[in-house]
C-alpha positions in Angstrom: -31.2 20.7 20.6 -33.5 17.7 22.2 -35.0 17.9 18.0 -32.0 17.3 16.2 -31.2 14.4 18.6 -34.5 12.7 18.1 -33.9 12.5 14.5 -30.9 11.5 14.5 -32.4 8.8 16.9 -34.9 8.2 14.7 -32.5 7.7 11.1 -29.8 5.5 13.7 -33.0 2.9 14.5 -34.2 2.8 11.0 -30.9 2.1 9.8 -30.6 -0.8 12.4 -34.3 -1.8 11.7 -33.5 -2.1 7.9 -30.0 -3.9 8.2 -31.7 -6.5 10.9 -34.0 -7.5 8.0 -31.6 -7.3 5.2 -29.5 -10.3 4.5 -26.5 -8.0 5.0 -27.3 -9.0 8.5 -26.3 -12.8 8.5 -22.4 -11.5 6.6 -21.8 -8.6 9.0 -22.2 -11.1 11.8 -20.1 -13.4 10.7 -17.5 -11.1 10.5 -13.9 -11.0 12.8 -13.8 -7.4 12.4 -16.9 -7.1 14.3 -17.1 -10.0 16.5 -14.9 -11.4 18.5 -14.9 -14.9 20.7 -15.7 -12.7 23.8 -18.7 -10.9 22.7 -20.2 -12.4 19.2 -24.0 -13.4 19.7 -24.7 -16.1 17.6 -22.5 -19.2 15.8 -21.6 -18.0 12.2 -23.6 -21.2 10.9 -24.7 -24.3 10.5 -22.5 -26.4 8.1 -18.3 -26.6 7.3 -16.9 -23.7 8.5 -13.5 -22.6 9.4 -11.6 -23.5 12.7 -9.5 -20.6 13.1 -7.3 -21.7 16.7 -4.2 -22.7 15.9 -3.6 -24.0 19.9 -6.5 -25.6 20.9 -8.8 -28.0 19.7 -11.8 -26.6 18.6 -15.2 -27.3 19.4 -15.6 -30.1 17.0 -12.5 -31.9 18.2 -10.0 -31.3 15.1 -7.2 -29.7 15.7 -5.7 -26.4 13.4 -1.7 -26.5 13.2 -0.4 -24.4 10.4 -3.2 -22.0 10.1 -7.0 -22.4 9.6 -8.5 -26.0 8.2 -11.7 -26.8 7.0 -13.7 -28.5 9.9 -15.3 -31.6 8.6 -18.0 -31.5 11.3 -21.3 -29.5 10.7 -21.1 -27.8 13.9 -18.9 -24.1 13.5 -16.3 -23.7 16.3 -17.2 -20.0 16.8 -18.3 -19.0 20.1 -21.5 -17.0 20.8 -23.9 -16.2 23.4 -26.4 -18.0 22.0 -24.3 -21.2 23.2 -24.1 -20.0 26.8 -27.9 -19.4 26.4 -28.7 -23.4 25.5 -26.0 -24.8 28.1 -27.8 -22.6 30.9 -31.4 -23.7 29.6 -30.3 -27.4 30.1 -29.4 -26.7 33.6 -25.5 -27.1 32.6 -23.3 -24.5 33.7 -22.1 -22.5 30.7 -18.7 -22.2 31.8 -18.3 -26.0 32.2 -16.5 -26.2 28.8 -14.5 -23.5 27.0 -17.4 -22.3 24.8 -18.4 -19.1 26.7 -16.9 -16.1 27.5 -19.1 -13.7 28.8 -19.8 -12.7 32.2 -22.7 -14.3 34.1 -24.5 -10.4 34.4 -25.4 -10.8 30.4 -25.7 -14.5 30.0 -28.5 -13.9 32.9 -29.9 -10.6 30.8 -30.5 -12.2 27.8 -32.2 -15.3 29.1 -34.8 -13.1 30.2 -35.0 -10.8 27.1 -33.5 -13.4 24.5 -36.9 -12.8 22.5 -36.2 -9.3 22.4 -32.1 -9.2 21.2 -32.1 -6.3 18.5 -34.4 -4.3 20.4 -32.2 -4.3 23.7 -29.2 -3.8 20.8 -30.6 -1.1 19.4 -32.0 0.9 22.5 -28.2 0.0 23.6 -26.8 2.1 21.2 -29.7 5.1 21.8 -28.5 4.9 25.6 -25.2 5.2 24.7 -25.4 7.9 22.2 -28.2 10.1 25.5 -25.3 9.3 27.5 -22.8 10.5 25.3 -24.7 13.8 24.6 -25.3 14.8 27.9 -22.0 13.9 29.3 -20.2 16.5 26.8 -23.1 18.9 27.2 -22.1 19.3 30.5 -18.3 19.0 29.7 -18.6 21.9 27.2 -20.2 24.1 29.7 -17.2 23.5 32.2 -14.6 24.0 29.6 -16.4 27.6 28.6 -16.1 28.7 32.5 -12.5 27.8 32.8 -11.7 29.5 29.6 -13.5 32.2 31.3 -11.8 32.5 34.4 -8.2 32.3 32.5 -9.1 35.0 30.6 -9.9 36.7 33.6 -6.9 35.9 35.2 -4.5 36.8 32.5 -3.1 33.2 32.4 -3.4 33.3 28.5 -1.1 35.1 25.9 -2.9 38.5 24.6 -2.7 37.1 21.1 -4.3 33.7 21.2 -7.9 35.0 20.6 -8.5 32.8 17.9 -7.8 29.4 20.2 -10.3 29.9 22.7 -13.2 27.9 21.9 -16.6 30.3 21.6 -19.8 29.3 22.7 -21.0 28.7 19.2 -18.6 26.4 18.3 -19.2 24.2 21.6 -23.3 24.8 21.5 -23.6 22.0 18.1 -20.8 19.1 19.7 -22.9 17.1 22.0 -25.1 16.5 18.8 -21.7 15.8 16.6 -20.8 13.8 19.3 -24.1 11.5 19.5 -24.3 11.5 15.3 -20.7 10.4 15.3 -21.3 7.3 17.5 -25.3 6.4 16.5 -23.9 6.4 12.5 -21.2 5.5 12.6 -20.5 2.1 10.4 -18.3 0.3 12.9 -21.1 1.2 15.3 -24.2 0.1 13.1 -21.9 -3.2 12.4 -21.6 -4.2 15.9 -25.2 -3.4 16.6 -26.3 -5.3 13.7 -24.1 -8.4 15.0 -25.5 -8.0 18.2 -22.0 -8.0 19.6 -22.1 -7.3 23.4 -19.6 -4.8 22.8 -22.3 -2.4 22.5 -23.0 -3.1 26.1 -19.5 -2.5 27.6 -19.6 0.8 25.9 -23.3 1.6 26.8 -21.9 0.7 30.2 -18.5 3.4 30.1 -20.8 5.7 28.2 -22.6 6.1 31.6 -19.4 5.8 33.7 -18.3 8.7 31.8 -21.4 10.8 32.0 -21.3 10.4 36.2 -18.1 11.5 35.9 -18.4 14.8 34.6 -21.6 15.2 36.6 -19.4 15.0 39.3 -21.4 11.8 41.6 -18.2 9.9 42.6 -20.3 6.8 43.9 -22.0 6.4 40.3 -18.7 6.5 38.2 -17.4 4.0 40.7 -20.6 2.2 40.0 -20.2 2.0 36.6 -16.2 1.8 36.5 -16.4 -1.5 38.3 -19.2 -2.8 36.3 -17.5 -1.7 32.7 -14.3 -3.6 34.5 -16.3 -6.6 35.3 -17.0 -6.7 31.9 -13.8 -6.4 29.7 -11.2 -6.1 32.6 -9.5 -3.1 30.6 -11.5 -0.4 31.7 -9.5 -0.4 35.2 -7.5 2.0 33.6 -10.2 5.0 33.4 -9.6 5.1 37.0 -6.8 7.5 36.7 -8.7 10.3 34.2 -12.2 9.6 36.2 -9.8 10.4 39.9 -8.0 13.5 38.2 -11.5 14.9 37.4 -13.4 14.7 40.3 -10.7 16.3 42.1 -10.7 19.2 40.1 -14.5 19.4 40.8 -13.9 19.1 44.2 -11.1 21.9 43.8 -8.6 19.6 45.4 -5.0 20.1 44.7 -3.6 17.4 43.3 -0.3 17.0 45.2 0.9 14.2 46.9 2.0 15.5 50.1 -1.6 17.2 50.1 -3.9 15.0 52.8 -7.7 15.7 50.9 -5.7 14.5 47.7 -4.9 10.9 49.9 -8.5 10.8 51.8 -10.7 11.8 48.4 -8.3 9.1 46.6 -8.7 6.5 49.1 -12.7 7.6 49.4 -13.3 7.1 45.8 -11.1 3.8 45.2 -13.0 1.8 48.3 -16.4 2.9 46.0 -15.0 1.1 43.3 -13.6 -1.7 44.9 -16.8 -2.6 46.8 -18.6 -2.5 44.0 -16.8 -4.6 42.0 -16.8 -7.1 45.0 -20.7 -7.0 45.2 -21.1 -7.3 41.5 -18.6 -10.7 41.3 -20.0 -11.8 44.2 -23.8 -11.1 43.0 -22.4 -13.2 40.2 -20.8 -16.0 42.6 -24.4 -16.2 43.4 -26.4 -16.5 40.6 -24.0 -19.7 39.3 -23.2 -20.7 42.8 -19.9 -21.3 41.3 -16.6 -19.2 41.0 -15.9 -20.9 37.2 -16.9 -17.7 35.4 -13.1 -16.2 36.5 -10.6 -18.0 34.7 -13.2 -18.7 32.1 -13.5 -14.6 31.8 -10.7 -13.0 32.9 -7.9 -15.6 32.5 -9.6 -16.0 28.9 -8.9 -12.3 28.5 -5.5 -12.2 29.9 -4.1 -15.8 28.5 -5.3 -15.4 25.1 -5.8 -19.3 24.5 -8.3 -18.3 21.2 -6.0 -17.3 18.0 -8.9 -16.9 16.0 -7.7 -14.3 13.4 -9.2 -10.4 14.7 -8.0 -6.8 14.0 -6.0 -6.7 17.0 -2.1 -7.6 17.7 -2.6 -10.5 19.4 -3.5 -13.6 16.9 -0.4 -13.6 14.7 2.5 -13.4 17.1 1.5 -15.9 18.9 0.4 -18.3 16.5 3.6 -18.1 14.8 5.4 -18.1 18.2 7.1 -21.2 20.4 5.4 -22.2 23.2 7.8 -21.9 25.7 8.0 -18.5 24.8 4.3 -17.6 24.8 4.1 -16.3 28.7 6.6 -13.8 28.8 4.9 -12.1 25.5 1.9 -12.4 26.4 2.8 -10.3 29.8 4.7 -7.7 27.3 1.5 -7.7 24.9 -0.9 -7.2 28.2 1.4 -4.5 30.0 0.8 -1.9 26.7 -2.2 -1.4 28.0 -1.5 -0.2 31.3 2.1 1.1 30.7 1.1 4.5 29.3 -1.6 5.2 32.0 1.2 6.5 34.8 2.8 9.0 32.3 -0.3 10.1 30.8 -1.6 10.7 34.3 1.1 12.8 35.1 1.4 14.8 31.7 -2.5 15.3 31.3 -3.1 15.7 35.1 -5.0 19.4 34.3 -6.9 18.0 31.5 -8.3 14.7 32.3 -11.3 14.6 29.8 -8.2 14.2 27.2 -6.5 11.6 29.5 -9.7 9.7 29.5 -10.0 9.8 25.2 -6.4 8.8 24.9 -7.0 5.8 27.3 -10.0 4.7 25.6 -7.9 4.8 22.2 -5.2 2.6 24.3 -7.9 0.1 25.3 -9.3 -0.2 21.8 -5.8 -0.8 20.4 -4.1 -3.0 22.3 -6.7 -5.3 24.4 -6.5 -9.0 23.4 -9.5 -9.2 21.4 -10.5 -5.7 19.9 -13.4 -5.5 17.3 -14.7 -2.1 15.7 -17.3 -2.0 18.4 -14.2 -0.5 20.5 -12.9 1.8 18.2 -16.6 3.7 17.5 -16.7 5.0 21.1 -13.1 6.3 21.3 -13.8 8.0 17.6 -17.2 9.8 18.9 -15.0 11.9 21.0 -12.8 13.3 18.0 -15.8 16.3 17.5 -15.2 17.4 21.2 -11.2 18.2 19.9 -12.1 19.7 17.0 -10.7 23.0 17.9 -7.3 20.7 17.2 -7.6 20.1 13.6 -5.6 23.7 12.6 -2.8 21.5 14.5 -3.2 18.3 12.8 -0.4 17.5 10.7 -1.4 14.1 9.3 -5.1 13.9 9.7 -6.2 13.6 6.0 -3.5 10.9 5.5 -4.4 9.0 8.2 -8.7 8.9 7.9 -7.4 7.8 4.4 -6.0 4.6 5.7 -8.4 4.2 8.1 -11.2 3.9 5.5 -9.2 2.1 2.9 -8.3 -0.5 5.8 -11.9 -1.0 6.7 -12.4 -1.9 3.2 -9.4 -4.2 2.9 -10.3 -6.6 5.8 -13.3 -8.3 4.4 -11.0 -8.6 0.7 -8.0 -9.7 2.0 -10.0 -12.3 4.5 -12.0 -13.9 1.5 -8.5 -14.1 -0.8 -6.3 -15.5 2.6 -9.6 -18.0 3.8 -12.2 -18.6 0.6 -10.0 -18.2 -2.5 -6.9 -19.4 -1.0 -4.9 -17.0 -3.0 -3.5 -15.3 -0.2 -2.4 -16.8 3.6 -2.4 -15.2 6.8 0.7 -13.0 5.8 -2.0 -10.6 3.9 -4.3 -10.3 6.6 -2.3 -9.4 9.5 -0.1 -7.0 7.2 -3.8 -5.1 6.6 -4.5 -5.5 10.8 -0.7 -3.6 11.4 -1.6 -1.3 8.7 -5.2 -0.2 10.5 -3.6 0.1 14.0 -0.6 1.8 13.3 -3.0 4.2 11.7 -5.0 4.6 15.2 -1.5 4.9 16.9 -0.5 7.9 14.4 -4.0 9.5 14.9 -3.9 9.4 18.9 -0.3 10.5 18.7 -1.2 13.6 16.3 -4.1 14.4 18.4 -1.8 14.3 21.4 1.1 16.8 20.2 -1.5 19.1 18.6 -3.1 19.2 22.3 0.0 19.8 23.6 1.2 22.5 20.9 -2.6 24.4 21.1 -1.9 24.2 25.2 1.9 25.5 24.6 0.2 28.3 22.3 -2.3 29.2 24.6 0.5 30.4 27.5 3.5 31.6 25.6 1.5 33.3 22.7 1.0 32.3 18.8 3.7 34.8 17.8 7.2 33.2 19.2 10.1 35.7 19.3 13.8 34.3 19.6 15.8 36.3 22.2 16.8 38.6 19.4 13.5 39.6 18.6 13.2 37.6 15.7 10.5 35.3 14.4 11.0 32.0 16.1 9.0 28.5 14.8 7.8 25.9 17.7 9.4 22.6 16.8 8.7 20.3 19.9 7.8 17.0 20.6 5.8 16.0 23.0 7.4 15.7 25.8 9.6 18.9 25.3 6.2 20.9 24.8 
């Protein structure tokens, strides 16, 4: 298998290679599909540009009102790494203003390797994709034993034969898995832009990959640094817990004391090293400004520059006094469904974790497509699902046609003023209540394939006739 990885290696760089020197390069940047004020890499030009905040004034000192104005400055008011890079060279911090949002760890990283961006993007991306492909390698092999030992055991219907996964069909998804995230557009995109985005999921790629090899001190590791990063990721805690515990064969029970200890064990890992990795960054900038100008960034949503998430629109177009208590409901979405889905997918937390990462890339402040690539190179791991899909054809549909739509609708709404921010957003609600649909259809076909699995594919009323399995859900 190491073969067919190396080439697709190989065809993922060249693609990158070619699209760096291609004047593609300079438009897919520029793009709010791709980048966003938290992790774009470099200012979307020189010249008039668009101020896009509707709140604050922007970095030329006009101010936006009614949606975005042409800036009569030369100087574009998006935010980059690049400006972080020249404040730190002059000695100024780079948090001193509300230009930069990115933690001190990369602002540091790059002004070592700043001559050597695309390369550290593009082995980015190859790390991720290793990662990736070793993590279900090993999650594949797991999976095949516990079929094994429930077949054994009796704990699945005589009839279901055709639902168990064979060794055949799981030898060939590690690769899918790596070829779905190394080619996949939104993930070429986002390398291409250099968006740091390729980082945070380079970053959970190997959070997840300690994970299913079981080393609770590494996926603490690497949880608290993907947390330091984007804040969201504190929500992987729950899947990343549930699994080690069934590694560790301990029951998960609340009453049960090894549940409590190995919880308390494994949470202290995390939380120390997210200590020493803020206070390693307390350190470099000998200055604690990097918080609010990170996290409450994240959590406050000052910027409404226009982005594919659900964010931008509601509260440009809300009152201020208002804006607090939504932007509490807006954040809590993100963590509401980890409590329930913890509970429901407590046997099967590789699921748990894929669901999370869909919630993350859905409903964070300030998604780009960056996101939604690692969540999608999961789907070949569930593609013993697709017999239960009922929408899945529908849905990639609108998916693709969405992707297609932004960039349209974006020039009509900000070049050709035939269209106004109406448009755009309607195409943003469109593209995530397609993800929404998708996660939800993977979810009940898990559910209906697990349902299957103990009770038989053959369902019998009490009368001994043929009986159809209509559930939801929850009633699965």
């Amino acid at each position: 298998m190491a073969a067919p990885l190396v080439l697709v290696v190989l065809a993922a760089v060249t693609v990158r290679a070619a699209l760096y020197r291609s004047s593609l390069a300079v438009f897919i940047a520029e793009r709010v599909e791709v980048a966003s004020p938290l992790n774009a890499w470099k200012r979307a030009g020189r010249g008039p540009w668009w101020c896009h905040t509707w709140t604050q004034t922007g970095a030329c000192g006009s101010i936006a009102s009614a949606g975005p104005v042409r800036c009569p400055c030369t100087v574009s008011c998006f935010y980059a790494v690049v400006e972080g890079l020249a404040l730190l060279d002059l000695g100024v911090s780079p948090y001193s203003g509300a230009i930069f949002h990115e933690t001190p760890l990369i602002i540091y990283l790059f002004h070592f390797l700043i001559e050597y961006a695309e390369l550290v993007f593009m082995i980015t991306d190859v790390l991720t994709a290793v990662a990736l492909y070793l993590a279900i390698q090993d999650f594949s092999k797991v999976v095949f034993k516990k079929q094994k030992l429930l077949i054994e055991l009796d704990k699945y219907a005589p009839d279901v034969a055709e639902l168990i996964q064979t060794p055949m069909e799981m030898h060939y998804i590690p690769l899918k898995v790596a070829l779905f995230y190394l080619l996949n557009p939104y993930t070429v995109m986002s390398c291409v832009a250099k968006s740091t985005c390729a980082i945070n999921n380079s970053v959970i790629a190997f959070f997840i990959l300690a994970t299913i090899k079981g080393s609770a001190f590494l996926s603490a590791v690497f949880l608290a640094l993907a947390t330091y990063q984007s804040l969201y990721p504190l929500t992987l805690f729950a899947p990343a817990l549930l699994y080690l515990l069934q590694r560790q064969f301990i029951p998960i029970k609340l009453k049960s004391k090894s549940f409590w200890l190995y919880t308390m064990q494994y949470a202290s890992l995390y939380l120390c090293s997210l200590v020493v990795i803020i206070c390693l960054s307390f350190f470099l900038l000998n200055s604690w400004d990097f918080i609010p100008s990170v996290y409450g960034f994240i959590l406050s949503v000052p910027d409404l520059t226009p982005n594919i998430g659900l964010f931008w629109y509601f509260f440009a177009e809300m009152f201020e006094h208002f804006s607090l208590f939504f932007v509490c409901v807006f954040q809590i979405n993100v963590f509401f469904y980890t409590i329930p889905l913890a509970i429901k997918l407590k046997e099967h937390p590789m699921f748990f974790m894929f669901v999370q990462l869909a919630i993350i890339s859905i409903f964070k402040s300030y998604p780009t497509v960056g996101d939604i690539a690692l969540y999608m190179a999961f789907l070949p791991v569930w593609s013993h699902l697709y017999r239960f899909l009922r929408n899945i054809f529908i849905l990639s549909c609108v998916l693709i046609f969405c992707s297609f739509l932004f960039p349209v609708l974006w020039h009509l709404w900000i070049y050709a003023g035939s269209a106004n921010s109406n448009f755009y957003y309607a195409i943003t609600l469109t593209f995530n209540i397609g993800q929404i649909l998708l996660i939800s259809d993977y979810f009940y076909a898990f559910l209906r394939r697990e349902y299957y699995l103990t009770h038989g594919l053959h369902l019998t009323r009490q009368d001994g006739t043929e009986a159809m399995l209509t559930c939801s859900p929850r009633s699965c």
